[in-house]
N, C-alpha and C positions, 0 to 999 in steps of 0.2 A: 941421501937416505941415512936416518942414524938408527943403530941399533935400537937403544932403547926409546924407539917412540912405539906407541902401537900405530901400523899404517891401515887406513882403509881404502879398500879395493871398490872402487864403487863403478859397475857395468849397469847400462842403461839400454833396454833394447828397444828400437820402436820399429811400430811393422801397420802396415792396412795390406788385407789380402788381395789378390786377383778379383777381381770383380764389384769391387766397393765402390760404394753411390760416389760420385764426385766429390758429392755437398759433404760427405764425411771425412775423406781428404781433407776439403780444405777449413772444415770446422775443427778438426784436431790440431792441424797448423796454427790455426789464430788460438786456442786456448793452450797448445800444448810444444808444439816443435819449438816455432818460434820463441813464447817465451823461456823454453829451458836454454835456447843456443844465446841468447841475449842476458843470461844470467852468467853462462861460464863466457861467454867475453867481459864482460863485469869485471868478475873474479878470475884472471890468469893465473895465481897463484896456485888453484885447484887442479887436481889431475883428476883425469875420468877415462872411463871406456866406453867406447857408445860402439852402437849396431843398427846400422838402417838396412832392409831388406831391399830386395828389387823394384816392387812395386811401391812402394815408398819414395824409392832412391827417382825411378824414372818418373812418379810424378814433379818432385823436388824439379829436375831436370826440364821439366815442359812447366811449368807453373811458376816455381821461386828458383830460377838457376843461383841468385846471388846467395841465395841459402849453403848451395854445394862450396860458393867459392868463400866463403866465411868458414866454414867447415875444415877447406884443405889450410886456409891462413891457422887455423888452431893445432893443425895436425901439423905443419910446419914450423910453429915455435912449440910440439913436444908438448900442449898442453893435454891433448886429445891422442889415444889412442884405438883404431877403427878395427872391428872383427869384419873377419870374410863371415863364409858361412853359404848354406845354400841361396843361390841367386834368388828364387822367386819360396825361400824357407818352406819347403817340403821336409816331410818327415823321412828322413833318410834311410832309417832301416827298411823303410818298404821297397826302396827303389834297385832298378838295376843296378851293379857298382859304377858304371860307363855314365851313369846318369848322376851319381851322388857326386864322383869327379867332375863331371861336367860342369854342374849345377856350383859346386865351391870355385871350380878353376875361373867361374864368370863372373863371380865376386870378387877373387882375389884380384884377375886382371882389371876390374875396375876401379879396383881400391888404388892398385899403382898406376893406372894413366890417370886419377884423377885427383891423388892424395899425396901419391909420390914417394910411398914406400911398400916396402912388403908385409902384409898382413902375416902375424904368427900365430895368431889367437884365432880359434870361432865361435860361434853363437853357435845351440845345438836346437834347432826348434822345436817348442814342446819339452825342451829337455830329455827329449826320450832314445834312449839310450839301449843298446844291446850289445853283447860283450865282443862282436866282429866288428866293430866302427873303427877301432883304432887304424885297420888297414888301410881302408880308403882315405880316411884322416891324414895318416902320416905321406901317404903316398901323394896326394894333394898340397902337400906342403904345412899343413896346420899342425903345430905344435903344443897347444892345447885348447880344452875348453869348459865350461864353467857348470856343476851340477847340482843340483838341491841335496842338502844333508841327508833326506831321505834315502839316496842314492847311496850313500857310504854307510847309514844304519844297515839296509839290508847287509853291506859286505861286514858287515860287525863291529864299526869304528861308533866311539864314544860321541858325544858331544862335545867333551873339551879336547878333541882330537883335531878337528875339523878348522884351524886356523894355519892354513899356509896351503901343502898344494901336495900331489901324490902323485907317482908315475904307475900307467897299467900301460899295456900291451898286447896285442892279437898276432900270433904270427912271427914274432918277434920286431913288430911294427910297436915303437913306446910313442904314447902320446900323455903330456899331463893333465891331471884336473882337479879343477877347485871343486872346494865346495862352499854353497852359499848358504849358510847358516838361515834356520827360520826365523831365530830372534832378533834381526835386523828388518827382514820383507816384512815383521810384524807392528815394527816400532814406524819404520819411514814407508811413509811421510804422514803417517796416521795418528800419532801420537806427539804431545808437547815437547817440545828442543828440548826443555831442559830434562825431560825422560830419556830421549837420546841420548846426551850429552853426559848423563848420569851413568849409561851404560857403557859408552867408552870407555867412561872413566874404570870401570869396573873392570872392562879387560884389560885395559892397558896396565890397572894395577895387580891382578892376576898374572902378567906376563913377566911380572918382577925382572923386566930391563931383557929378558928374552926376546929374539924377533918374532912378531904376532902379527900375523894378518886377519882382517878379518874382512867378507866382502859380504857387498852387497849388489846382488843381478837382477835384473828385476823389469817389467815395463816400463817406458817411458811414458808411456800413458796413463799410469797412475797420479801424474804430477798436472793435473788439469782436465784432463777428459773423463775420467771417471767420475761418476757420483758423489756428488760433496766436496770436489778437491780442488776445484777452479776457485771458488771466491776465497775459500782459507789461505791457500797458497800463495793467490798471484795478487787478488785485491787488498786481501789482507796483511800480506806481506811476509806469510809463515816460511815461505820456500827464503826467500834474501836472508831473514834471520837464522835458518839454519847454515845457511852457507856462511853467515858471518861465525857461527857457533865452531863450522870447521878450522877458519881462519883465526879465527881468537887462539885457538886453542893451540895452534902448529908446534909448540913447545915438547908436546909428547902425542899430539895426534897429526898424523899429515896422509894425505892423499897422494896414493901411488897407481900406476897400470900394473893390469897384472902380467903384463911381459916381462916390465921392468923385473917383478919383484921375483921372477923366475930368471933373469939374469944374475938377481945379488944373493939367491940365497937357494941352498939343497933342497932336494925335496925331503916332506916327512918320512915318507918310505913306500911301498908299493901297494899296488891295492886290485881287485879282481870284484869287480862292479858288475851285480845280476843284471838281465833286464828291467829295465825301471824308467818310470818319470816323476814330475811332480807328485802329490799325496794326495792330491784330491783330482789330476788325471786318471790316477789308478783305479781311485774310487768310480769315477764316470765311467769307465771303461765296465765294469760290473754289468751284469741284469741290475733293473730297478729292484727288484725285494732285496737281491744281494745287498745292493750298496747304501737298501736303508739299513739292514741288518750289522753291517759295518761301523755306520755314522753310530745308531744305538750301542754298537758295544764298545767302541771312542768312550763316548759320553759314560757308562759305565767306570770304563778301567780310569778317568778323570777324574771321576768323583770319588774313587779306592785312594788316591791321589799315586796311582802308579806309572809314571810319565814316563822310567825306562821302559816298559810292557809295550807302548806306542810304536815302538822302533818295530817292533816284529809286528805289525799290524799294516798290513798296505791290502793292496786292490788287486783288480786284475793286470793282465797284458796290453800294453796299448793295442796291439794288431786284436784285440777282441773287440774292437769297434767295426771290425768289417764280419764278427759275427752279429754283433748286436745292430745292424742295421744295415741289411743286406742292399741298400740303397748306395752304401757307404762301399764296400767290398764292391760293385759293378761299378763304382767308376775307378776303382782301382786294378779293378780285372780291365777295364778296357784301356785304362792307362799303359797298362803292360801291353799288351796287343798291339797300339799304335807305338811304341815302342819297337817291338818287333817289326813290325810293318815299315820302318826308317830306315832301320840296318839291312832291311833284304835291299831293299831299293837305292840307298845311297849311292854304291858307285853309280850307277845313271842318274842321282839328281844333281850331281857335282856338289863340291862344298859349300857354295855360298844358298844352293836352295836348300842343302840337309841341315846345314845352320839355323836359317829360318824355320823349317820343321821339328827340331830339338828346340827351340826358343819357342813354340806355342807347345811343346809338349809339358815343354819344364815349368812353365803358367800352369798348365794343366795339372800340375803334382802341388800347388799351392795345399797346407795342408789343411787350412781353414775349414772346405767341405766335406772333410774326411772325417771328423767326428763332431762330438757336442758336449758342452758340459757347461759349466756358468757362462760361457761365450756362445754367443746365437749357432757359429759354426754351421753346420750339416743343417739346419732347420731353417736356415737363413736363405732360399728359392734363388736369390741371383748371384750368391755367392756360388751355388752348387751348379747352380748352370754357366757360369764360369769355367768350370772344369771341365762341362763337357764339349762347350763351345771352341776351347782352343782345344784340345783333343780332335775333334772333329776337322780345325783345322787344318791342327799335321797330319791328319789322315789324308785329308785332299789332296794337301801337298805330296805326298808318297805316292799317291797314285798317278798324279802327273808324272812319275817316273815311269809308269807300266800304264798309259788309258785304259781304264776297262771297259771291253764291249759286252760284255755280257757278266750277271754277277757269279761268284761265288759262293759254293755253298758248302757251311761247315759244318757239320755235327760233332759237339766235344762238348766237356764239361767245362764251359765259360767260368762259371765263379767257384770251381771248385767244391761244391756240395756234393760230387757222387753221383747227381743226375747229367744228363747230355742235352744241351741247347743247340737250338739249329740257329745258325747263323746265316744270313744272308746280306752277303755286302755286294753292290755294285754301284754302278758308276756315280747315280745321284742320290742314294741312300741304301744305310744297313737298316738291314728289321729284322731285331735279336726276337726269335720265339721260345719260349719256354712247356714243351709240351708236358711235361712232371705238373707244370702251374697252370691246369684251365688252358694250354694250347695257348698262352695269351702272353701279346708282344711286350718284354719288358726295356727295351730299348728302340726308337727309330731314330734314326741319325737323318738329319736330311745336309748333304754338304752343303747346298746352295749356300745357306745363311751365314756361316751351318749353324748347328741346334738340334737337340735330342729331346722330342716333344712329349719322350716317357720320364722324362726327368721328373720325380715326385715322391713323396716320402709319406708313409703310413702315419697314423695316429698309432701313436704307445705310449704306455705309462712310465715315466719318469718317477723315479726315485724321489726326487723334488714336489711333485704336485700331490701331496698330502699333505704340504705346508700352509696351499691356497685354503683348506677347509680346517687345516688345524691350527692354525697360528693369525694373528691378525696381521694383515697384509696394509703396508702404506700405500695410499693411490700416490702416483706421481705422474700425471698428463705429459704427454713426451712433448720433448722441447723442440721452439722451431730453431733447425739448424742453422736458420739464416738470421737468427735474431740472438745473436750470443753476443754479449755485451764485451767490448772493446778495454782491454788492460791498460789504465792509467799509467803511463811508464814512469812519471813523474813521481806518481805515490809510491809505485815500488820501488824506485830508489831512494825517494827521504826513507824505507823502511831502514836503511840503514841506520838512519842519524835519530831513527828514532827506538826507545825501549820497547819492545814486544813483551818481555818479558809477561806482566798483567795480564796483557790481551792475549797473549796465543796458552798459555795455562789452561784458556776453555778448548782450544784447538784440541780436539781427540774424537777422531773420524772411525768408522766402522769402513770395513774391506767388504769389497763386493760376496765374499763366503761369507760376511754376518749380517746383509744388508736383506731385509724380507720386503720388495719394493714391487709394486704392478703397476703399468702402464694405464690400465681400467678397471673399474669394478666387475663382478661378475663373470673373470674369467673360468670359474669351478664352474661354469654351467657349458661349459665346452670341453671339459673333461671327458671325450668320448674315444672309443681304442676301434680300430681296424682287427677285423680277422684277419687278414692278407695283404700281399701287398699288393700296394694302386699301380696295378699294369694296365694296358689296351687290350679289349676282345674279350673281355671277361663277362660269360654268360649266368644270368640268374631267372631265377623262376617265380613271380611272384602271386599271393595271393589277391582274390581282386579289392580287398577291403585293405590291403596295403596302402600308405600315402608316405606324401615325398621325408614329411619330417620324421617318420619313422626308418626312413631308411640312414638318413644324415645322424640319426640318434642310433644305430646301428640297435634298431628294438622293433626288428622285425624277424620272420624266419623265412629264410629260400626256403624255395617247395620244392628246391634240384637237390642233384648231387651232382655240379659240375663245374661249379667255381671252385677252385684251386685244387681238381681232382686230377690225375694223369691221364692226358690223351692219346691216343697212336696215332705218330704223324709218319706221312710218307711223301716223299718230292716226287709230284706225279708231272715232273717236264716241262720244258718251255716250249710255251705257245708265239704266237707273232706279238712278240714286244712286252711277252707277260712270262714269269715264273710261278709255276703253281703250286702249291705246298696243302696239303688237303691234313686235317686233323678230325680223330671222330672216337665219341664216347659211349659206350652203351651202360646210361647210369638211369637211374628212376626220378620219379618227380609225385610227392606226396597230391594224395587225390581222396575224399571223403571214402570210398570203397577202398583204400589201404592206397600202396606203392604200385605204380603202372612206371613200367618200363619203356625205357625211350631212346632212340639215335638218335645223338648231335653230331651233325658233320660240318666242319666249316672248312671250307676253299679260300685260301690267302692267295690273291695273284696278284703277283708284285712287277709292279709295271719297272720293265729294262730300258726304258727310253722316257718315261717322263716319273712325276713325283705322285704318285697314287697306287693309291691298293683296291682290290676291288675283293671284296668278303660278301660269297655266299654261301647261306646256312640253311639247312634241309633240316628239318624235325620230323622222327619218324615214329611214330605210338609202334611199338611192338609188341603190346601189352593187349590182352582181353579187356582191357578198363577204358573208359573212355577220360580223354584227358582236356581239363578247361582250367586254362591259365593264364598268366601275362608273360611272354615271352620277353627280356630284355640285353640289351648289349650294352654293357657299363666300359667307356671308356676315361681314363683320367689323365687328363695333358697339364703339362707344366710349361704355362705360355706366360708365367713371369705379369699373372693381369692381380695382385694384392696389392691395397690400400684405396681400392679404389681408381684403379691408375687409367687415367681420362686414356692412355694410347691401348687400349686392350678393351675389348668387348663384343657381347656376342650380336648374331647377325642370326635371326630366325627368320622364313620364309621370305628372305628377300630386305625382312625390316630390320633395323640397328633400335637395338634392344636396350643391351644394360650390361655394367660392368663383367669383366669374368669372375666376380669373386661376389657375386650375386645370385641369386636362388632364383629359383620358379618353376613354372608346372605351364607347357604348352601342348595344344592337341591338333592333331593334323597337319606333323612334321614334314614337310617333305626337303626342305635341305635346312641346315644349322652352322654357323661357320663360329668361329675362336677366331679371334686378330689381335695380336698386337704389333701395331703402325710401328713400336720404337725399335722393337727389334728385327721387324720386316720381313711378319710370317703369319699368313694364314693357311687355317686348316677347316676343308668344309667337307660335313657327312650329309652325303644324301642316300637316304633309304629310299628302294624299290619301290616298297609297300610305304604307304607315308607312315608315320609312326606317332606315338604320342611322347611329349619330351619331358623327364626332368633334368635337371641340373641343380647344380648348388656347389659352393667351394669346400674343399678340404682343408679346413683349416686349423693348426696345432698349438698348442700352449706350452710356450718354454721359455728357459730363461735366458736373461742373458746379463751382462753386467749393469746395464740399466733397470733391470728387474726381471717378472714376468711380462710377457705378451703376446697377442695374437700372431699367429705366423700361419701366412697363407702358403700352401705349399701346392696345391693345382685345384683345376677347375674340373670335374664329375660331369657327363654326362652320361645319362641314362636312356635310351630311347629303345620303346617297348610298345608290343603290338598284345591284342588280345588271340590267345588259340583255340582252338577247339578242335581237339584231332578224336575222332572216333578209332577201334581199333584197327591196324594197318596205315590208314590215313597219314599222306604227308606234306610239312607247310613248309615253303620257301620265302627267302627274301635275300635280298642282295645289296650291300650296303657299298657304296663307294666313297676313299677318303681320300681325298688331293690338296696337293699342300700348291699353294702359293704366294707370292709377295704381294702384298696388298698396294 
């Protein structure tokens, strides 16, 4: 390493979350792993940092093992240096500390049985960052890790500050950190070599023979799976050219790790880092008016041309994604729980099965479904039930330390809002109620599968979708995964012997935060918001001139007041093989002669020996009025049946019908079943009283790095009977729901 070169630091991270379609695995392999590891066996002279996550690493492991053994060969001639980091990249601040340890010590130990050194560096996922990390950090053995420049503006560091490395501290626990400058994530790989190559040149001679580091952290998936970046790169030959632009150049620019360059050189000085992540995490993080309000005052203080002003401009808390989408906050609250639930029981499960049950827990903290923002993330149905499905896992497993013969019953503030949910867990499923929310279940776990068939997330407005109706939107028809054309390796290497210079001068690509891209036309007409959230048992009242498309266009009006109103529930005891749980409201229900007053009572018995519920509901007019309505029970299950998917669909009066992510209107219900064959779960509602049915899917508009697009998030049912209660008068019906393997 010579003083006066400038070195670049160049980290590469690549990741696919817990629950990713296969076909995406192995489509980012052929356009993206592969070719970047066949570029730096090419070039051995380059030094890198890379970072594979868990679920990356263990498909690598089942699919391309000789990938792993190419990998430790580069890490063994010192070309390649590998971060630990969280095993299955959970967002760390949220977790237990027992968990954040755990989760890094199962990186580190596999970096050295299979690399053959000790990891000193980590990946921080998300970047997101809060000023107690250092502890379990240092304590873990990681000696530092890499953070966006925004990170060091809040703590009040310049921009020509940010070239080399700084020590903070928790506790007296120091750990270092980079920072990663934006004006590199902004130039590569989106911009022509010779803009690059132009900007090196600028720092290295700004650093007048000073040591200067400058890095670059960033996806590896930027370099082919992203939008526009496969044919530039790999067929055209933009990525070899740059690589040769490093190698040309080694006279005063060279490629270092950043371990290395914290063995040869002090740090800049100390530094006290707020909560924070990337700049347009924070912005997600916001309510949607927030973070358009945000975006417009950017653009604003831009166009003043006042770029220092920028630095004191950021977002919310990342932990405000578990306000902003209480879907998101319940699998985090139940995360914790199944947590809990491992350490009471460990000493009885011995180590090798609490092992196993921390290993589907730690899946389970993947953090992919824990928020949203330009990545599908939380909106993405089999990503988030992912989460719940190992979750539910290690639940089981813990229970096998203690069989339960009969369930538990909890009342506590589950997600932390101030209100008390009862909880019921026993032996073949929990059924979280929510009596504050319409008495209605917003978690059922069933462990068989397992699977949590309240898994589902509301329609709300994004910040993002007033772009579908304000700006012109490109269509881009989504690609078939199985049809991605094959890398000529041959071309890309005469790229060497050949000049790009001409041809890559047009090469200057837009980053998925400038790219305005939809999957189909016509998504602004699905622009519709949820009052509530899609729980089970959720009662409404409707008028008779009501129809189905006015409900799914949410442009109708309940004639109740009882969906998402507070019920009083009481455990009224276990029967022979039943727990009963009784909830009851005395709210009104609009009626031409004004408001008539009404009891809602519903009876939850929740079967101790098999998978069923059995809900009966009493309507009682209390009212001088007489009362003529449509009675209904809206349930929303998330049975993973979007795009169509041939293994999912519904089953009405015995007939197989049509997909779950499919609509319609049937009369004279008497059972309706949900299946899907792939994940080997049905759920079937039979009404006492036959019923008349609608249905239709939930489905949401968001974005993701490929653009906009539809995202089915559950299947609706509605099944509703006609009332007619004079005053006193009361109507009964009893609905039962049993779950099983198809």
């Amino acid at each position: 390493m010579v003083a006066n070169r400038l070195a670049f630091g160049w980290v590469l991270h690549q990741h696919q979350p817990v629950g990713n379609f296969p076909w995406v695995f192995a489509q980012v392999y052929k356009v993206c792993y592969e070719p970047l590891l066949e570029a730096f066996e090419r070039h051995p002279a380059l030094r890198v940092t890379l970072h594979y996550t868990g679920p990356l690493l263990d498909w690598l492991i089942a699919e391309h093992p000789d990938y792993i053994t190419r990998l430790a060969a580069l890490a063994q001639r010192g070309q390649i240096e590998i971060l630990t980091g969280g095993y299955y990249e959970p967002i760390l601040t949220i977790l237990p500390e027992s968990d954040q340890y755990g989760q890094i010590t199962k990186m580190s130990t596999f970096i050295r049985q299979r690399f053959g050194y000790e990891p000193s560096g980590m990946w921080l996922a998300e970047r997101v960052w809060e000023p107690q990390l250092p502890t379990p950090m240092a304590r873990a053995g990681v000696r530092y890790t890499v953070l966006d420049d925004t990170h060091f503006f809040m703590a009040g560091l310049r921009s020509d500050q940010l070239y080399g490395y700084y020590m903070t501290e928790d506790q007296g626990h120091p750990v270092a950190v980079f920072p990663n400058p934006q004006v590199m994530r902004e130039l590569i790989p989106w911009k022509p070599v010779r803009r690059i190559e132009a900007e090196f040149r600028r720092l290295y001679e700004e650093a007048q023979g000073s040591p200067r580091l400058v890095v670059l952290a960033d996806d590896g998936e930027k370099f082919g799976s992203w939008p526009n970046t496969y044919d530039p790169l790999w067929r055209q030959g933009v990525f070899e050219h740059f690589l040769n632009m490093l190698e040309k150049n080694q006279e005063w620019l060279e490629t270092v790790q950043l371990g290395e360059w914290m063995r040869r050189y002090p740090p800049l000085g100390r530094t006290y880092i707020p909560a924070a992540s990337y700049a347009e995490m924070m912005e997600w993080a916001l309510p949607a008016g927030e973070a358009r309000v945000l975006e417009e005052t950017r653009h604003q203080v831009q166009a003043h041309d006042l770029p220092g002003a920028l630095h004191f401009m950021h977002g919310g808390n990342w932990r405000n994604f578990a306000a902003k989408y209480p879907e998101a906050n319940n699998a985090h609250k139940k995360m914790l729980r199944v947590h809990e639930r491992i350490h009471q029981v460990a000493p009885l499960l011995g180590p090798t099965r609490t092992q196993e049950a921390f290993d589907y827990l730690w899946k389970g903290q993947c953090n992919c479904g824990y928020w949203h923002g330009v990545f599908g993330g939380l909106y993405l149905a089999d990503i988030r039930s992912a989460i719940y499905q190992n979750l539910v896992h290690a639940e089981a497993i813990a229970d096998g330390a203690q069989p339960i013969v009969e369930p538990s019953i909890t009342l506590t503030d589950f997600d932390c809002d101030g209100n008390e949910e009862l909880l019921v867990e026993g032996p073949q499923m929990d059924v979280y109620i929510a009596p504050h929310d319409g008495g209605s279940i917003f978690e059922w776990d069933w462990k068989t599968v397992p699977f949590n068939l309240v898994d589902t997330l509301a329609r709300r407005e994004e910040a993002y979708h007033h772009k579908l109706i304000d700006n012109q939107i490109q269509i881009v028809p989504p690609v078939d995964p199985l049809a991605i054309p094959l890398i000529d390796r041959v071309d890309v290497v005469k790229a060497e012997e050949t000049a790009l210079d001409a041809e890559e001068e047009s090469h200057e690509s837009q980053s998925i935060h400038e790219l305005l891209l939809a999957k189909e036309a016509g998504l602004e007409r699905l622009l519709q918001y949820d009052d509530l959230r899609r729980t089970a048992l959720r009662e409404r009242f409707f008028a008779a001139s009501t129809t189905l498309e006015q409900v799914i266009a949410g442009a109708y009006q309940d004639q109740g007041d009882f969906a998402g109103a507070p019920f009083i529930e009481q455990v009224e005891g276990v029967g022979v093989g039943m727990l009963v749980v009784g909830l009851w409201r005395d709210g009104t229900v609009r009626t031409p002669q004004g408001p008539a007053t009404l009891r809602l009572r519903k009876a939850i018995a929740i079967a101790t020996d098999t998978s069923e519920l059995r809900v009966t509901y009493t309507l009682h007019n209390t009212s001088p009025i007489r009362i003529v309505t449509r009675f209904a029970v809206e349930g929303n299950w998330g049975l993973l049946g979007g795009g169509g998917n041939p293994a999912a669909w519904y089953t009405v009066n015995g007939e197989r019908l049509a997909a779950l992510d499919m609509s319609g209107t049937h009369t004279h219900v008497h059972t309706v079943a949900l299946t899907n064959a792939g994940v080997g779960i049905q759920l079937q509602l039979a009404p006492g009283v036959p019923a008349d049915l609608w249905r239709y899917p939930v489905e949401t508009v968001s974005n993701s790095e490929a653009g906009f697009e539809r995202s089915y998030q559950c299947s609706c049912t509605l099944l509703h009977w006609p009332v007619d209660l004079l005053p006193g008068d009361r109507w009964s019906v009893t609905l039962r729901l049993a779950l099983s393997q198809p």
